[in-house]
C-alpha positions as CSV (number, residue, x, y, z in Angstrom):
1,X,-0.2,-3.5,35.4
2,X,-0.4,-3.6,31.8
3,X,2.5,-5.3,30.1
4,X,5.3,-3.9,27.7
5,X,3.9,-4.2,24.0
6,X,6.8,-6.4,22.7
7,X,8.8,-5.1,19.1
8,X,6.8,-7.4,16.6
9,X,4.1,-6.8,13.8
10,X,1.7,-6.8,16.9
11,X,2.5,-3.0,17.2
12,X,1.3,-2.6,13.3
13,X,-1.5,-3.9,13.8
14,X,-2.4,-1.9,17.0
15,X,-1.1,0.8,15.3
16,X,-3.6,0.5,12.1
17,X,-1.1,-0.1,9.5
18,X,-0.9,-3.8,8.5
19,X,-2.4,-4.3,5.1
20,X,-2.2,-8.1,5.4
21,X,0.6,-9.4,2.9
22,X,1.4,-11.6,5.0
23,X,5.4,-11.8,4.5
24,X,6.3,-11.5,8.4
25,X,4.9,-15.2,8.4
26,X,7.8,-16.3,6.7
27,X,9.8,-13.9,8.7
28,X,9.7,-15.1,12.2
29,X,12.5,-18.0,12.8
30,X,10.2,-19.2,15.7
31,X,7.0,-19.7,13.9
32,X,5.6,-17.3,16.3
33,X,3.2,-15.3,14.0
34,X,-0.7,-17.0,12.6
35,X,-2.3,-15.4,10.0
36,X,-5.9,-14.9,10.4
37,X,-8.1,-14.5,7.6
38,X,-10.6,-12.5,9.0
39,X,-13.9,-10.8,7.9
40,X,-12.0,-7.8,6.7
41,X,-8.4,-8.3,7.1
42,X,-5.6,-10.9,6.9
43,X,-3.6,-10.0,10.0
44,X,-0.5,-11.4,12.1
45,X,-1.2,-12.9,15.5
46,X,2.0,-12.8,17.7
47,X,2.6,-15.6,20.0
48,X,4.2,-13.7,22.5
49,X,5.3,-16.1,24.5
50,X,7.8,-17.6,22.1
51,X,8.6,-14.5,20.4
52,X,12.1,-13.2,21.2
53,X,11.8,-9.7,19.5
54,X,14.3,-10.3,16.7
55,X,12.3,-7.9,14.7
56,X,12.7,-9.8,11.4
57,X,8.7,-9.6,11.1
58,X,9.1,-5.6,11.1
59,X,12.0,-5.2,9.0
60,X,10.0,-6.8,6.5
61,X,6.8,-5.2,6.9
62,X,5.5,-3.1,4.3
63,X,2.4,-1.5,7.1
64,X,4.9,0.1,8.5
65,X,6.2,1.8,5.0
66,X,9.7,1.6,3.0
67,X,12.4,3.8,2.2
68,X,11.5,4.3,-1.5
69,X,15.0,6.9,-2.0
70,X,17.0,4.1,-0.2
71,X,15.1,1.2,-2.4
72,X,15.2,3.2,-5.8
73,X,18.4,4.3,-5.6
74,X,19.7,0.7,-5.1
75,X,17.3,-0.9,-7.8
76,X,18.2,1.6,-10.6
77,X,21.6,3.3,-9.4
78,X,24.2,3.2,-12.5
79,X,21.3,2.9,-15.1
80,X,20.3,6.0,-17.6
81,X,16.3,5.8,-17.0
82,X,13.8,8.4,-17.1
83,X,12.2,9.7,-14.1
84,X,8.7,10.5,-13.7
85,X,7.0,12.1,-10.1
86,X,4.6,9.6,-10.6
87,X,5.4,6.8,-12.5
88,X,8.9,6.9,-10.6
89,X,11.9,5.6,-13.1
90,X,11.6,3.9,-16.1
91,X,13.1,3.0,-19.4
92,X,10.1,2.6,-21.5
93,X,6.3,2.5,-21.4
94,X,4.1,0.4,-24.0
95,X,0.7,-0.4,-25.1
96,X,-0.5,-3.6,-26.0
97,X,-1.9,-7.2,-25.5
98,X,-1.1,-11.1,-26.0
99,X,-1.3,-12.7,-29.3
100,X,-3.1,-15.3,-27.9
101,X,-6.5,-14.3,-28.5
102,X,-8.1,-16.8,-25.2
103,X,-5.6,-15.3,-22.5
104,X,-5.8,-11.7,-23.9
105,X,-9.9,-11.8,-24.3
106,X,-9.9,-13.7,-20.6
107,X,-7.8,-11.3,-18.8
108,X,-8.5,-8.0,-17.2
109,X,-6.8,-5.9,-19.5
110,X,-5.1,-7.3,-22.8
111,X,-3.1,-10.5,-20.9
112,X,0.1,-9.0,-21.5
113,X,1.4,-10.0,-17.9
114,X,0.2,-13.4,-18.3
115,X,1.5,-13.7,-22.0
116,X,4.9,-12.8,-20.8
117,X,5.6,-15.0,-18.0
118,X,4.5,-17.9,-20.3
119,X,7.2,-16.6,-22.4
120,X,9.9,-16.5,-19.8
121,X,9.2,-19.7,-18.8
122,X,8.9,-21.1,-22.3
123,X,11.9,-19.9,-22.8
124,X,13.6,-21.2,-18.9
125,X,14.5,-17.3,-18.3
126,X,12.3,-18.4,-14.4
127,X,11.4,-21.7,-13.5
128,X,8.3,-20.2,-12.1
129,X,6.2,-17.3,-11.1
130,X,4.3,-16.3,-7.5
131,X,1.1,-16.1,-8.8
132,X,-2.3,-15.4,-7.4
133,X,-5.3,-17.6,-8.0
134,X,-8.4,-18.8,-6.9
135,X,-8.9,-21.6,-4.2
136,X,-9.9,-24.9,-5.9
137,X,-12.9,-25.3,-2.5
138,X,-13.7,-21.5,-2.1
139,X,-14.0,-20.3,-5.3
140,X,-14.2,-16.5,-4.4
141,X,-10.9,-17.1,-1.8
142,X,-7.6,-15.9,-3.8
143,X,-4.9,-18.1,-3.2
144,X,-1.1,-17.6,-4.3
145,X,1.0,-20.5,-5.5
146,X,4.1,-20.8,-7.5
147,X,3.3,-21.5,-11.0
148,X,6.0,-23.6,-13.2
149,X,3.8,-24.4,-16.1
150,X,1.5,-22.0,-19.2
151,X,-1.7,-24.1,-17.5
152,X,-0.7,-22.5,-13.9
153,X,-0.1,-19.1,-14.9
154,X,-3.8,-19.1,-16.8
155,X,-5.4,-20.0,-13.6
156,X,-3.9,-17.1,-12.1
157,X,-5.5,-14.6,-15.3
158,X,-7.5,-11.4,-14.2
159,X,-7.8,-9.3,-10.9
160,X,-8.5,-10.4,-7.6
161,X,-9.9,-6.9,-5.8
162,X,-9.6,-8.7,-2.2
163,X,-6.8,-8.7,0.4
164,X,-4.1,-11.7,-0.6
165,X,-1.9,-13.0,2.1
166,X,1.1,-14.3,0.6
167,X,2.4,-16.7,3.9
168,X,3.7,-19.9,3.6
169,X,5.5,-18.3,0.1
170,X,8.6,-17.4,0.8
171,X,9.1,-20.8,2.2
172,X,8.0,-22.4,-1.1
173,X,10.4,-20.8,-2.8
174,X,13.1,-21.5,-0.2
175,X,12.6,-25.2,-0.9
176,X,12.5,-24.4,-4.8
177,X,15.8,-24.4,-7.1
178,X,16.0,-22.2,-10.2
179,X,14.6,-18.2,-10.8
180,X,11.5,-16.5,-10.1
181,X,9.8,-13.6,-10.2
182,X,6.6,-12.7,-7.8
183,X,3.6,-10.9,-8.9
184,X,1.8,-8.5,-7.0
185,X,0.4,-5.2,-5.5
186,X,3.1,-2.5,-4.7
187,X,2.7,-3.2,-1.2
188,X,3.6,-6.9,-1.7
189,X,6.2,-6.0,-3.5
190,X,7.5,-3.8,-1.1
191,X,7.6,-6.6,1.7
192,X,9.2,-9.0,-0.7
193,X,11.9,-6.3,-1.3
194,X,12.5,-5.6,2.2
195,X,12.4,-9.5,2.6
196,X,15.2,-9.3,0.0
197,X,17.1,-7.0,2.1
198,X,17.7,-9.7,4.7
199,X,17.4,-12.8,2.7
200,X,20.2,-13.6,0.0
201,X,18.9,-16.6,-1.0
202,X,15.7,-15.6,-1.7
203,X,17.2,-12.2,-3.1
204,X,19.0,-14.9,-5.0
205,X,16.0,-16.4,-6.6
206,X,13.8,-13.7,-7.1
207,X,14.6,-12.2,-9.9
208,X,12.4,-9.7,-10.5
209,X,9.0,-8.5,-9.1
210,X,6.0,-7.7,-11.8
211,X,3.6,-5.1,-10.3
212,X,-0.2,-4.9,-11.1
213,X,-1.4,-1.1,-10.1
214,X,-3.2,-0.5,-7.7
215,X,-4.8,2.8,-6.5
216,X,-6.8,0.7,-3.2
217,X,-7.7,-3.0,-2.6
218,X,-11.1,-3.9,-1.1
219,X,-11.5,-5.7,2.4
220,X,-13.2,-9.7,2.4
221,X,-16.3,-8.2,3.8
222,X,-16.4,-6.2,-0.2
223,X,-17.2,-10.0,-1.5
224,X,-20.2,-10.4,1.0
225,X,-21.5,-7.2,-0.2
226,X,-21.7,-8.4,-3.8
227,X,-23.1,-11.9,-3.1
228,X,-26.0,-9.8,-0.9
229,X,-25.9,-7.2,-4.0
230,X,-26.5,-9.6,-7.2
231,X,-28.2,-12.0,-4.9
232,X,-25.8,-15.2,-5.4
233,X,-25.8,-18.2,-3.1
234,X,-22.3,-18.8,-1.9
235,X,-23.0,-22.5,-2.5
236,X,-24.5,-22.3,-5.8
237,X,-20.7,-20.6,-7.1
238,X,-18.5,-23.3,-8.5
239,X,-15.9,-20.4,-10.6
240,X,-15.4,-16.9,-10.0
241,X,-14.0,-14.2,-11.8
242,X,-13.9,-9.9,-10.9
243,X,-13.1,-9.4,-14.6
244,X,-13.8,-11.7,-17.2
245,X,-14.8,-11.3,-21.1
246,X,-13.4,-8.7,-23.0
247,X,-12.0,-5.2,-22.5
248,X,-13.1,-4.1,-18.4
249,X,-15.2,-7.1,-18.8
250,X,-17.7,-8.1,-16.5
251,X,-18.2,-10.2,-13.0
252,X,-19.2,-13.8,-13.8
253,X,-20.5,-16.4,-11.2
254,X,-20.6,-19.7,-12.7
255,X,-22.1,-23.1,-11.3
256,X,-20.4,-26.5,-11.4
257,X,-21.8,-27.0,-14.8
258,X,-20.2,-23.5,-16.4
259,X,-23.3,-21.9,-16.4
260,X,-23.4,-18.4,-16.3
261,X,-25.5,-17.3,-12.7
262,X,-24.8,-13.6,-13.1
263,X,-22.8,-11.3,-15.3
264,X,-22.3,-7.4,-14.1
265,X,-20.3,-5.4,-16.3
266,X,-17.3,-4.0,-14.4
267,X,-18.0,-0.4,-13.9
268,X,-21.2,-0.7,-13.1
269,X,-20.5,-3.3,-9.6
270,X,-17.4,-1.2,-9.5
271,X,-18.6,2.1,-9.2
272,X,-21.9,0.9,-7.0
273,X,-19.4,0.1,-4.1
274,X,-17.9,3.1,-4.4
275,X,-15.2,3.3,-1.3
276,X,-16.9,1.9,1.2
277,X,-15.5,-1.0,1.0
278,X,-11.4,-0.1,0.9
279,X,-9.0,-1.1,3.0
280,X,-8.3,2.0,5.4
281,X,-4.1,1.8,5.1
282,X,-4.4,2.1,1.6
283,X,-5.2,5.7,1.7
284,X,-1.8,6.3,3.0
285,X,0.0,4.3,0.3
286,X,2.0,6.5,-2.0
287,X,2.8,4.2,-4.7
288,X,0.0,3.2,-7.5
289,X,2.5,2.1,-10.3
290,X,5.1,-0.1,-8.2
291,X,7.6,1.8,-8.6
292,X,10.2,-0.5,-7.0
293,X,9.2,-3.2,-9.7
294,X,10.8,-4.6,-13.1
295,X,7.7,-4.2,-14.9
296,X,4.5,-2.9,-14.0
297,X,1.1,-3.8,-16.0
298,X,-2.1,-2.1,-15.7
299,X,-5.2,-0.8,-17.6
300,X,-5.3,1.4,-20.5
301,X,-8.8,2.7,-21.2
302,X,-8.6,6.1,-22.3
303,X,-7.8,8.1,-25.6
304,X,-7.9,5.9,-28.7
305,X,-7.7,2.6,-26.6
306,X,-11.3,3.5,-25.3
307,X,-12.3,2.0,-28.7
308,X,-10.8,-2.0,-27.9
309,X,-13.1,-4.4,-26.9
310,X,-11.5,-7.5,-26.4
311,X,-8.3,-5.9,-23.8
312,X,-5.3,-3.7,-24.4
313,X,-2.4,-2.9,-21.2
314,X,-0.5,-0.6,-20.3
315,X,3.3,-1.4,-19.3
316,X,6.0,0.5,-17.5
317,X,9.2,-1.6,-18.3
318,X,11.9,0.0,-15.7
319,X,15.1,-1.0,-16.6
320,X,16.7,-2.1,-20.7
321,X,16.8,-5.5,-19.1
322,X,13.2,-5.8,-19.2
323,X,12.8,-4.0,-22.3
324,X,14.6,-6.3,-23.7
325,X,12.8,-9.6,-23.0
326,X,9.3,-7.6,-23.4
327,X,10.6,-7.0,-27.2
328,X,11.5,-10.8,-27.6
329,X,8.6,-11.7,-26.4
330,X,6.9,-10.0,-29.6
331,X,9.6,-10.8,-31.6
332,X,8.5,-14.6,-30.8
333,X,5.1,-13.8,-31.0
334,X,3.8,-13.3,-27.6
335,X,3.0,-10.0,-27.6
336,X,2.1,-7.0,-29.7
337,X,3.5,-4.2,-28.0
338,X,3.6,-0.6,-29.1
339,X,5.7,2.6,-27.6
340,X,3.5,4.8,-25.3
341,X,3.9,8.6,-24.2
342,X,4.2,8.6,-20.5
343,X,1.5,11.5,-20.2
344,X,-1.0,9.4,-22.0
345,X,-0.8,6.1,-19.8
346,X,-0.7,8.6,-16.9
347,X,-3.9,10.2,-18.3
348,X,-5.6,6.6,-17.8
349,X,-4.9,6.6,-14.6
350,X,-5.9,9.6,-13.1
351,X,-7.1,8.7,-9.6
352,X,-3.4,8.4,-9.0
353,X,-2.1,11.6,-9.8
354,X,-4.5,13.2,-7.4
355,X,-4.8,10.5,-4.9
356,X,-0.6,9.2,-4.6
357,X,1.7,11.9,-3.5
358,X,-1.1,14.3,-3.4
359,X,-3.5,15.7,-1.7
360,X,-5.2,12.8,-1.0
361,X,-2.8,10.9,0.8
362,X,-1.4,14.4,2.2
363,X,-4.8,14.6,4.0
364,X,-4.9,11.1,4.8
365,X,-1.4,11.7,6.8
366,X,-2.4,14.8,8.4
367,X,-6.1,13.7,9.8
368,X,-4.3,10.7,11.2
369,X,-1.8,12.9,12.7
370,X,-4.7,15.1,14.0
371,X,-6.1,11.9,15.7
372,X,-2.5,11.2,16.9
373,X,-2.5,8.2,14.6
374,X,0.6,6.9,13.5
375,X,1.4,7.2,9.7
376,X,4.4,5.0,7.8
377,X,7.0,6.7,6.2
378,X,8.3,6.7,2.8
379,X,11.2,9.0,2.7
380,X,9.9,10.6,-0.4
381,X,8.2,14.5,-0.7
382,X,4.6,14.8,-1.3
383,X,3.7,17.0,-4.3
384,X,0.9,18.3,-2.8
385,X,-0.1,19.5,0.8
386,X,-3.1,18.4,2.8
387,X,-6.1,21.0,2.5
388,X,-9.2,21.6,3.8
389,X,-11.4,19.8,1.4
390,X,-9.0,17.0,1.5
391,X,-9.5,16.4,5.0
392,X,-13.2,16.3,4.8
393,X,-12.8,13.9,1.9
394,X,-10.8,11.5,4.2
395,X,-13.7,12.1,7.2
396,X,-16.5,11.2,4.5
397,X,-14.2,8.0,3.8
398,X,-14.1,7.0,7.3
399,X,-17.9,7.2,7.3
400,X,-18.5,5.5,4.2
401,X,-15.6,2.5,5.5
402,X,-17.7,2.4,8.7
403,X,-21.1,1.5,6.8
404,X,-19.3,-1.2,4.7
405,X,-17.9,-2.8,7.8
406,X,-21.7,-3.3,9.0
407,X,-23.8,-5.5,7.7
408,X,-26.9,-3.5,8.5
409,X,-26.1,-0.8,6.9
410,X,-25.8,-1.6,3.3
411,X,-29.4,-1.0,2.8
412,X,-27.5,2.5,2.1
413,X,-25.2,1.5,-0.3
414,X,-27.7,-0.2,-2.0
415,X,-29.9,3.1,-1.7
416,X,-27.0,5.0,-3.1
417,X,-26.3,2.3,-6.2
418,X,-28.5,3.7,-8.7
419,X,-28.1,0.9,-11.4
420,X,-30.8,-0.9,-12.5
421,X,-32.5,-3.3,-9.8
């Protein structure tokens, strides 16, 4: 006879739904849950044996979704913000980049999230920042750590398209004194929030949460793909970067002696893998613009801005409080900021506004209902229902998801990719 399923992430994971963050790690008072950092996934492994089903490891897991009404209303409750369907609330929105030319050239998209934690901890507003970098042995293996100095937060510069487990963090900071604030994907923030709910000391010491959008990350097996693409030996890479070198920038693999192995400009790798590479759950994620963050950072290539070459952001400040540092930061001369219409930094983003809320993830909920699949829930309206051509889109994504997961099929990607050979 087959045993009970116990009440731990186990059931997300069976269920489809984990997007590796990695939180319930820190979660578990009986160390009963291993992280494995698979070929696609990060994903909980339950002891089950030891575990005693407090359910601390589902109350903090953001697979299984988050009440964004509950969570907004007690973020921004009392303050007078705008409210966008798609940006969610807000106090102000901004263009603009760091003043240091290095970080702002060097980062994905004008540096303004890393020029503005080295302000606030130039200034000892934080005594540090949950940051995500590379790993000093596998140079193409992001790694998060909490950085307390300017030299830690600019090895934590650019994107990192690739699930990050974040365990073993919260723990960190447990042993820390002092105020931080974690940087992430809206998923991660939305564990760290729920974390929050059940933590006061770490609600304590985080004290805020900067968001990076994010319309869908990509699974490990998305960095084989590229090595096999551009034809890199993994032991040949000494430094790695997604985007590096101006506005988009480009892919760099670098050897021990900082010699350039191969450069691909950013929408053309980008665009060559297409979907096939994204993690499945994040078709059913409704927030692109982390919407339960302080701040929120993200590109900005569209209009006027098309014309930058060197990087420019785009910055959703969501409460005065945060305005007000972002503008002391320029008044100290951090950052050059400028006011941005809503409508335009939604224009540069516009995968969200028909994937999140829409009919994309609309049809993403209903094919899994058809399947009898379980979906999270958000407690928030969709503006758009599923249709027809939506749910074929979502079938053609589970095809293309299913060739990336195999090896000996990306002769067809490669087929499809017409770029230069």
């Amino acid at each position: 006879m087959i045993g009970r399923m116990k009440r731990n992430v186990s059931q997300v994971v069976h269920e489809g739904l984990c997007l590796g963050c990695g939180i319930c790690y820190d979660a578990c008072p009986k160390d009963c849950i291993k992280i494995i950092h698979g070929n696609e996934l990060n994903y909980p492994s339950v002891n089950e044996t030891c575990c005693i089903e407090c359910s601390r490891c589902l109350k903090v897991c953001s697979g299984r979704g988050i009440d964004m009404k509950k969570y907004t209303e007690s973020l921004f409750d009392g303050e007078s913000l705008n409210f966008d369907k798609y940006l969610g609330y807000y106090d102000k929105c901004f263009s603009g980049f760091s003043l240091d030319y290095e970080i702002r050239y060097h980062s994905a998209s004008g540096g303004c999230l890393s020029g503005f934690l080295i302000y606030l901890l130039d200034k000892k507003i934080i005594d540090g920042a949950l940051v995500v970098g590379w790993d000093s042995v596998n140079p193409m293996q992001p790694r998060p750590y909490i950085a307390k100095t300017k030299e830690d937060i600019i090895s934590a510069r650019s994107s990192k398209y690739c699930v990050v487990s974040y365990e073993g963090m919260i723990q960190e900071l447990q042993k820390s004194e002092g105020k931080y604030v974690m940087v992430g994907l809206p998923c991660h923030i939305h564990s760290i929030k729920k974390y929050c709910s059940i933590s006061k000391s770490i609600s304590n010491k985080i004290i805020g949460c900067f968001a990076i959008y994010c319309s869908s990350n990509r699974t490990r097996l998305s960095q084989s793909y590229l090595l096999y693409r551009y034809k890199v030996k993994t032991d040949s890479i000494r430094s790695f970067s997604y985007r590096d070198n101006g506005c988009l920038g480009s892919m760099i693999f670098k050897d021990g002696n900082g010699k350039i192995l191969k450069s691909v400009p950013y929408p053309d790798y980008w665009i060559g893998m297409r979907g096939f590479f994204n993690v499945p759950r994040c078709s059913l994620c409704i927030d692109h613009y982390g919407e339960l963050s302080s701040v929120s950072f993200g590109d900005l290539h569209v209009g006027e801005f098309i014309k930058d070459k060197i990087g420019i952001s785009s910055i959703i400040s969501r409460s005065p409080y945060w305005t007000g540092l972002l503008k002391m930061a320029v008044e100290e001369g951090y950052l050059k900021l400028d006011v941005l219409d809503a409508d335009v930094l939604k224009s540069s983003q516009q995968y969200a506004v028909r994937q999140k809320k829409g009919i994309g993830v609309a049809s993403a909920f209903k094919l899994r209902a058809i399947l009898k699949h379980k979906n999270p829930q958000y407690n928030v309206s969709l503006i758009s229902n599923y249709t027809l051509v939506g749910l074929l889109k979502e079938l053609l994504k589970y095809t293309m998801q299913f060739i990336g997961r195999h090896r000996q099929l990306w002769f067809i990607i490669r087929l499809l990719d017409r770029q230069k050979r």
